[in-house]
C-alpha positions in Angstrom: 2.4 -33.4 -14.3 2.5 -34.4 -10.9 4.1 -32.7 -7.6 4.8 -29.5 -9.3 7.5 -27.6 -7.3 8.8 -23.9 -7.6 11.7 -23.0 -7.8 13.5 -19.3 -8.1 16.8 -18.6 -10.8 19.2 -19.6 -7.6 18.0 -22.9 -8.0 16.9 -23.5 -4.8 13.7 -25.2 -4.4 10.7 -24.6 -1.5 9.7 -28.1 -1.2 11.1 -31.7 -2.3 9.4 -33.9 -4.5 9.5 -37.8 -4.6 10.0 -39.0 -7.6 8.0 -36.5 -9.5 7.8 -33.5 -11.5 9.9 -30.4 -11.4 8.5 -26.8 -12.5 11.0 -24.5 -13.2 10.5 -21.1 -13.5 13.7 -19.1 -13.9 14.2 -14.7 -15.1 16.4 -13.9 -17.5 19.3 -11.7 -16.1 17.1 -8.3 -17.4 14.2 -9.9 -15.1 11.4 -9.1 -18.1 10.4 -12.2 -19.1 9.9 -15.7 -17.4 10.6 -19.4 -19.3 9.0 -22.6 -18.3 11.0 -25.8 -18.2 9.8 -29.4 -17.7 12.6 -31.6 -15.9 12.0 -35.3 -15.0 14.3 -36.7 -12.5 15.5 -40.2 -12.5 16.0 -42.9 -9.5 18.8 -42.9 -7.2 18.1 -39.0 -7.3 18.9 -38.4 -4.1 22.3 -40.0 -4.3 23.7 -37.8 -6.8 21.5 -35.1 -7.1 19.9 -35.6 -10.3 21.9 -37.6 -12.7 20.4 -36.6 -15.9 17.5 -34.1 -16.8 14.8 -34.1 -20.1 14.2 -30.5 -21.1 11.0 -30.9 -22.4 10.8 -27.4 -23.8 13.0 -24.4 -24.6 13.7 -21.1 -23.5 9.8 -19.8 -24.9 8.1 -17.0 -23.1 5.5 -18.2 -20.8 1.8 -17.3 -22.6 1.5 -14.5 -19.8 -2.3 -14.9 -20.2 -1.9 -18.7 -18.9 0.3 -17.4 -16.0 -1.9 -14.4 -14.8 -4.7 -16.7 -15.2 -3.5 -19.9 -13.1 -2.0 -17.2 -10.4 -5.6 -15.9 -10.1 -7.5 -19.2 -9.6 -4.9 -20.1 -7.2 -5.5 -17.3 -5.1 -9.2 -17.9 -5.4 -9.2 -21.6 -4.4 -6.9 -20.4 -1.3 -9.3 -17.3 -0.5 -12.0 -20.3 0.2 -9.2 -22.1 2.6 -8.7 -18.9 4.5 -12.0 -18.0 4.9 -12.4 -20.5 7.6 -9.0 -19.7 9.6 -9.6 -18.2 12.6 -8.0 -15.6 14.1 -5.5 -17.5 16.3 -4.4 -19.4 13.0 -3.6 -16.4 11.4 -1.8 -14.5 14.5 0.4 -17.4 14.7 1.4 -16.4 11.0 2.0 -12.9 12.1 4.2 -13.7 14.8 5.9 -16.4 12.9 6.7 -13.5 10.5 8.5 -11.2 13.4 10.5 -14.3 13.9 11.4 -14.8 10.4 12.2 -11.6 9.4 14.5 -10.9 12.8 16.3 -14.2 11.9 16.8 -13.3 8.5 17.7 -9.3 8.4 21.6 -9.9 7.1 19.7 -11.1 4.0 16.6 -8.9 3.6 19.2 -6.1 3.8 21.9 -7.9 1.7 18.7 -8.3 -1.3 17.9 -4.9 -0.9 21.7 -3.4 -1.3 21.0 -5.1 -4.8 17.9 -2.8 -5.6 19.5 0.4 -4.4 22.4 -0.4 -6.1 20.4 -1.0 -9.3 18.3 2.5 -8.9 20.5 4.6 -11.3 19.7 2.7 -13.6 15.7 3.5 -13.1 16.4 6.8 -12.9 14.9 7.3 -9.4 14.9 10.5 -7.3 16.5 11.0 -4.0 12.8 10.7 -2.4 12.6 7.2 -4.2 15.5 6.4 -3.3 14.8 6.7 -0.1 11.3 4.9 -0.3 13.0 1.7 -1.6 16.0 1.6 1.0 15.5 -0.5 4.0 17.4 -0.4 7.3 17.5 -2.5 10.6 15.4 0.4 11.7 13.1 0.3 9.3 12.7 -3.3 9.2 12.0 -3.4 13.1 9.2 -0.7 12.2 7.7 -3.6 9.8 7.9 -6.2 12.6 5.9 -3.4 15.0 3.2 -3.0 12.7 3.0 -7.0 12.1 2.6 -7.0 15.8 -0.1 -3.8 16.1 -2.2 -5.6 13.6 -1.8 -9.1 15.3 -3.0 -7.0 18.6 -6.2 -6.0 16.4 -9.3 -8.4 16.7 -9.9 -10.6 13.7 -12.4 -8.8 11.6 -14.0 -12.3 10.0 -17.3 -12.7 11.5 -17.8 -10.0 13.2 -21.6 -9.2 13.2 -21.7 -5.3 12.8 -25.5 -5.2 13.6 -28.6 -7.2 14.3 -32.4 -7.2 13.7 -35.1 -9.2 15.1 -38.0 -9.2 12.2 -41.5 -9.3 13.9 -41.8 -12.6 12.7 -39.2 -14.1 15.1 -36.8 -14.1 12.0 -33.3 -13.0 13.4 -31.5 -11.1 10.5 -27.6 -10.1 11.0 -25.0 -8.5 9.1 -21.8 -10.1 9.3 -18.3 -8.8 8.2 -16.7 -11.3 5.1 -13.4 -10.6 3.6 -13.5 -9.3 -0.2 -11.9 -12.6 -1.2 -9.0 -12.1 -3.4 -7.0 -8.4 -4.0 -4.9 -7.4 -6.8 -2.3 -5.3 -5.0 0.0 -3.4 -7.4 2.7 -0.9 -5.4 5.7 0.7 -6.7 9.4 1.1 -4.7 8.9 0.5 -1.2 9.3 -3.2 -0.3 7.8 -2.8 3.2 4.1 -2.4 1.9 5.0 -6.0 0.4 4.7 -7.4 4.2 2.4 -4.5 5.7 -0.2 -5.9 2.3 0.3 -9.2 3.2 -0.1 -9.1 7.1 -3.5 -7.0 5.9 -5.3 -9.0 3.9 -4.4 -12.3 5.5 -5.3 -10.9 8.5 -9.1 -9.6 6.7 -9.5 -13.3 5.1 -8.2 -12.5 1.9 -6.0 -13.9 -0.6 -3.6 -11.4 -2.4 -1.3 -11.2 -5.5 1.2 -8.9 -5.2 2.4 -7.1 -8.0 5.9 -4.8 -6.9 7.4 -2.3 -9.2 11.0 -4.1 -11.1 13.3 -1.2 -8.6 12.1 -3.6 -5.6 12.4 -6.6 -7.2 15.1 -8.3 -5.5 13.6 -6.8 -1.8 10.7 -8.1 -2.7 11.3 -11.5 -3.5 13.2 -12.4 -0.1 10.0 -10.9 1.4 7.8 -13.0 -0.3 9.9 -16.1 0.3 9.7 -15.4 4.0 5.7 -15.0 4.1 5.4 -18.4 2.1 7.8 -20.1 4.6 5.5 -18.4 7.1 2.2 -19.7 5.9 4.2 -23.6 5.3 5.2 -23.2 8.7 1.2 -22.6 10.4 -0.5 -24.6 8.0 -2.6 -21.6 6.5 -2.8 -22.0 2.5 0.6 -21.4 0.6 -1.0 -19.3 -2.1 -3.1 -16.9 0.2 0.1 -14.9 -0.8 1.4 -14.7 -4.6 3.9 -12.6 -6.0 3.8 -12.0 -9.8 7.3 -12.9 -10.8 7.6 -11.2 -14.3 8.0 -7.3 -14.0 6.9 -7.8 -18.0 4.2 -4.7 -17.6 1.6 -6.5 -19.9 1.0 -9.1 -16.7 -0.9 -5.9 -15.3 -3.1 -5.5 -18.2 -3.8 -9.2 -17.6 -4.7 -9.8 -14.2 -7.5 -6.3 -14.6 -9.8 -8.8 -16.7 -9.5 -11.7 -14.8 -12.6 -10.4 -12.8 -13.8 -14.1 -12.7 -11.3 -14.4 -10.0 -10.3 -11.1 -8.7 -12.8 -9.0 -6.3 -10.9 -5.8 -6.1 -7.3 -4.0 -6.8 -5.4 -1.7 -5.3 -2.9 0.2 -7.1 -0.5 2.3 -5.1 2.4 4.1 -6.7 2.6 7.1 -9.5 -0.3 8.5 -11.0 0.1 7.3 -14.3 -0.5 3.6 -13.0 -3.0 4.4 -11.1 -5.2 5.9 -14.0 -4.6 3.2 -16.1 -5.6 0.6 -13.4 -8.8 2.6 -13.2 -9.3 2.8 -17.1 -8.6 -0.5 -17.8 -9.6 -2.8 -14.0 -12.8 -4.5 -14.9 -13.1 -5.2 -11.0 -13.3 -2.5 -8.3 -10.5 -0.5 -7.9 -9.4 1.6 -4.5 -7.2 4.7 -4.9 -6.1 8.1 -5.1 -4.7 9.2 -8.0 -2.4 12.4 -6.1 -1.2 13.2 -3.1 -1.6 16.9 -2.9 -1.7 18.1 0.8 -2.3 21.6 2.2 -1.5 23.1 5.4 -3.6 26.3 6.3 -2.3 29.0 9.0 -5.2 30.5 10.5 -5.9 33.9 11.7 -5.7 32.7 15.1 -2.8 30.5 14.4 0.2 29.8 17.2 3.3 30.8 15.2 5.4 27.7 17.5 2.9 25.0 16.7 2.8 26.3 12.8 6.5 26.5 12.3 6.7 22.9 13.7 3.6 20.7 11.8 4.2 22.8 8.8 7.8 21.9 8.8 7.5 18.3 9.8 4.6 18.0 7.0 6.6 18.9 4.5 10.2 17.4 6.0 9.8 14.5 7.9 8.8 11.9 4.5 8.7 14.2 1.7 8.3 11.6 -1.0 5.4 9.9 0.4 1.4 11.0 -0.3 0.3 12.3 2.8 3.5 15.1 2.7 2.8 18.5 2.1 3.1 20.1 -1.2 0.9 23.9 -0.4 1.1 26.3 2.7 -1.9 28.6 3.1 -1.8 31.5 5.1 -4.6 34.1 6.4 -3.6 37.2 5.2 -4.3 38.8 8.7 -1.1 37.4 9.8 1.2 36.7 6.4 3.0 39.7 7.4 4.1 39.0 10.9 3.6 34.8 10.6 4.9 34.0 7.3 8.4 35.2 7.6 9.0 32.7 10.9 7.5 29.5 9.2 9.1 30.3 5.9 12.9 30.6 7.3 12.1 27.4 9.0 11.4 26.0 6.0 14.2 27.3 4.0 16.6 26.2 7.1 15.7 22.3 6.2 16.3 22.8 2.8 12.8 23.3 1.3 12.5 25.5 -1.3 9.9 27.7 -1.5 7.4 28.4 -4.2 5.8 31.5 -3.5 2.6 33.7 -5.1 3.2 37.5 -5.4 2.1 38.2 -2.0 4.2 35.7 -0.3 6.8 36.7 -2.3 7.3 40.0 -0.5 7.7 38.5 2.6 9.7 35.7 2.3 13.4 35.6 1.7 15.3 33.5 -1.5 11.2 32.6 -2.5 10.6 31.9 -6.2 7.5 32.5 -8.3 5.4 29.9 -8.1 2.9 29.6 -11.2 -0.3 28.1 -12.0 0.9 24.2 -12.3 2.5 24.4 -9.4 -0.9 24.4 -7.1 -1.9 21.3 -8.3 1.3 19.5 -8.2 2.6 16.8 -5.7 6.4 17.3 -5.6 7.3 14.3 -3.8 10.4 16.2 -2.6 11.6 19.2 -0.6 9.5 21.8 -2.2 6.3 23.9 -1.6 4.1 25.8 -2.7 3.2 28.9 -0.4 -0.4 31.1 -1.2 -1.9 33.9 1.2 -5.4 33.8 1.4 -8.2 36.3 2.1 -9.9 34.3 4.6 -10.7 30.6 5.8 -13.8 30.3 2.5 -10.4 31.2 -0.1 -8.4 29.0 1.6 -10.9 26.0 1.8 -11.7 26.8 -1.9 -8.3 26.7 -2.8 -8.1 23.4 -1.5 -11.1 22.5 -3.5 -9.5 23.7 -6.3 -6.3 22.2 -6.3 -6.2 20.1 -4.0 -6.9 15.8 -4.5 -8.8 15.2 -1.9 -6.2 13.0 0.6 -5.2 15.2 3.7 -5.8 18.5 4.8 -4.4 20.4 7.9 -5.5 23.7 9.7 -3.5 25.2 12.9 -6.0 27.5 14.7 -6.6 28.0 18.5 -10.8 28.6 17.8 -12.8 26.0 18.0 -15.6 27.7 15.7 -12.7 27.9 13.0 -11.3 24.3 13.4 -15.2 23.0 13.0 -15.7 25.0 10.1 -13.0 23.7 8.2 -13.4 20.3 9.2 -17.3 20.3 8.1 -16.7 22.0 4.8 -13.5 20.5 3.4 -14.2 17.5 1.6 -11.0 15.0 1.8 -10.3 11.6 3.1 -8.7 13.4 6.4 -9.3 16.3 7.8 -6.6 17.7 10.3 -6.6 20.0 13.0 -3.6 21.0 15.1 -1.4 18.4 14.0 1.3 17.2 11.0 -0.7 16.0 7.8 1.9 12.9 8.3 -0.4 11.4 10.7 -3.1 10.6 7.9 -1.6 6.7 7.9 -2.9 3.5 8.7 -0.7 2.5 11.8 -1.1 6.1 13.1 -4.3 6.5 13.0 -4.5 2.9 14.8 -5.0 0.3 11.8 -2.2 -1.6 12.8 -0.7 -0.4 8.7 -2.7 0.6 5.9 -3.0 -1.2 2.5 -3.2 2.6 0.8 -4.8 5.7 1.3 -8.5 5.6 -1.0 -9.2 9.5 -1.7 -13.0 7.9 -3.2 -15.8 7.5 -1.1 -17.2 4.1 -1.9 -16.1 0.8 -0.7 -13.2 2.8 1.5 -11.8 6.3 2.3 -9.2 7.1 4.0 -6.4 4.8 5.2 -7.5 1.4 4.6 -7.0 -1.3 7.4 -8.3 -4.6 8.2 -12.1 -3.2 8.0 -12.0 -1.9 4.9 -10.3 -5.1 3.4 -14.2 -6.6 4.3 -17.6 -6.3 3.2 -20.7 -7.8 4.7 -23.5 -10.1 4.3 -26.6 -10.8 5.7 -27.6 -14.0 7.6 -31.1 -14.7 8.5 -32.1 -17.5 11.1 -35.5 -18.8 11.4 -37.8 -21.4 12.6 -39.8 -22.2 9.8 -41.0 -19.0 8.8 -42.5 -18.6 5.0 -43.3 -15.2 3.8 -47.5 -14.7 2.9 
């Protein structure tokens, strides 16, 4: 079959063919399943349309084995194109995206209104909710960090250090993208461009696996970064968005290792372990999001009513929010009341052990499960502590390893606990909402990896590369 050409269940094709080929692919209304269609158009085409079309098979499931499969190698052969783009290529991609998605924000929001709409129907929370919704303010927050990553030097070819052997042989190590990433993400459609803009950016191809709540968000995204790449001559399938929501596509693409360097699930913890069960590539991650905030002994009650509040308040569905206060018990008595009604006043509810209990007003018990649990809304746990070693084993405890935060005014405390906590950030003085990939200066972040091999942390452009070594010599042969 010649000229194949994709089309989406409006009809409305991406390119033209002459005289060839047409590959349909078109969802049922449910959006679970895909069908392929073979449709031969005859001459005089373009005076009529087309006059009469050959279905050349029925309404059959596509064999989601040949799907996953042929999206994989088509990332793969693009991941070779890309390689070579430079970094102007690829910033002309960026920018072309700012462009696109300011020209076209009536109908980003317009596809969106569909998936909110939908939402009851998921059963999503008010904090997922609020993840999938997007706004004009939102979507000029995705345009800023397209143009903060654009600002950020290309990483491709970077050469990270350099060694001349004794033998005149010049050895280097030089940055390489991963090649292709499996990206799987749940409800918020932005991460669809901010994933994107990353990897492209790094040299790699992606596939781009959204959850079904985003599906109609995502799909006017994904139109708009393969008009993007069309439009700068970079390859059309450096970006490729699985278009089933059938959940056995997953299972799928994690053997496909042939083709697929790494994935990157981001979403509820349940995916996440069985992406790391079942991935027979590498996978980055964190499985929870389970933040703390410590008061200190030496803690100023004005900074700790405002970072604990705005840890907990300012996103509270996302994974770097707060779910645990901890509070020296040298001060629960005068400190805990202030940054507990400040709580309660934005509507957080408070889950408190027996000692915290006594101090703060309309608290409830908290129990056992609740320390280890990320709420993903406006509720927290609340603990006194004997000292900075209770509260940093607490932590070790309970906690999951993503972002820790410690208000003090010593320097000899603040050192402490950023030597002896072990997460992927450490905080001191400041909102656990800062542990992001655009805040902490990566332009965005593709997720947060709570492990400590290939990234940790929020993981930009850098982390989207590994390295080899390239040795130039004048003839040398080893004795």
């Amino acid at each position: 079959m010649r000229n194949p050409v994709r089309l989406d269940c409006g009809g409305r094709y991406r390119s033209a063919p002459d005289g060839g080929s047409l590959c349909l692919y078109f969802r049922e209304s449910t959006f679970h399943s895909c069908c392929l269609f073979q449709i031969n158009p005859v001459a005089g085409a373009g005076e009529s349309l087309l006059r009469s079309l050959e279905v050349m098979s029925s309404t059959t499931e596509l064999d989601l084995a040949q799907y996953t499969e042929q999206l994989a190698q088509q990332a793969r052969a693009a991941s070779r194109k890309l390689v070579s783009a430079n970094g102007n290529q690829k910033n002309a991609w960026l920018r072309r995206m700012t462009e696109l998605i300011r020209e076209r924000t009536p109908d980003l929001l317009a596809a969106n209104e569909r998936d909110i709409e939908q939402a009851p129907e998921y059963g999503l929370s008010e904090a997922s909710i609020d993840r999938l919704r997007l706004t004009a303010a939102r979507l000029e927050g995705i345009i800023t960090a397209l143009e903060e990553i654009m600002a950020l030097p290309n990483p491709v070819g970077e050469v990270i250090d350099s060694n001349m052997r004794p033998n005149g042989l010049l050895v280097t190590r030089v940055r390489v993208p991963l090649g292709v990433v499996f990206f799987i993400y749940e409800s918020r459609p932005n991460v669809t461009i901010d994933a994107a803009a990353l990897c492209v950016k790094s040299g790699n191809a992606v596939i781009l696996r959204g959850g079904k709540e985003a599906f109609h968000s995502n799909m006017a995204f994904y139109q708009l970064l393969q008009e993007g790449l069309r439009d700068v001559g970079l390859p059309e399938q450096a970006v490729q968005l699985v278009e089933t929501t059938d959940r056995e596509a997953v299972g799928h693409f994690l053997k496909l290792n042939k083709y697929i360097d790494v994935t990157i699930p981001r979403g509820g913890k349940g995916l996440i372990e069985r992406v790391a069960r079942d991935a027979t590539m590498p996978v980055i991650k964190h499985f929870d999001g389970i933040c703390h905030v410590y008061l200190d002994k030496t803690a100023d009650p004005e900074l700790s009513k405002r970072i604990t509040v705005n840890s907990k308040c300012q996103r509270p569905g996302v994974c770097n929010a707060a779910e645990c206060l901890l509070v020296h018990a040298d001060v629960a008595e005068t400190l805990l009341p202030e940054v507990a009604k400040a709580l309660l006043d934005a509507g957080v509810e408070l889950r408190c052990c027996p000692r915290s209990l006594e101090l703060v007003e309309s608290g409830v018990p908290a129990t056992e499960e609740d320390y280890g649990t990320e709420y993903g809304a406006k509720i927290l746990s609340v603990k006194i502590v004997d000292d900075m070693d209770a509260a940093i084993e607490h932590i070790h405890q309970y906690g999951s390893g993503h972002t820790e935060s410690i208000i003090t005014t010593e320097l000899a405390a603040a050192e402490k606990f950023t030597t002896e906590v072990d997460s992927a950030a450490v905080i001191v003085n400041a909102s656990t909402r800062f542990n992001d990939g655009g805040e902490f200066g990566l332009g965005a972040e593709i997720g947060i990896s709570t492990d400590k091999f290939h990234a940790r942390g929020p993981c930009g452009l850098n982390e989207l590369t590994s390295y080899k070594y390239v040795a130039h010599g004048a003839g040398q042969i080893r004795e």
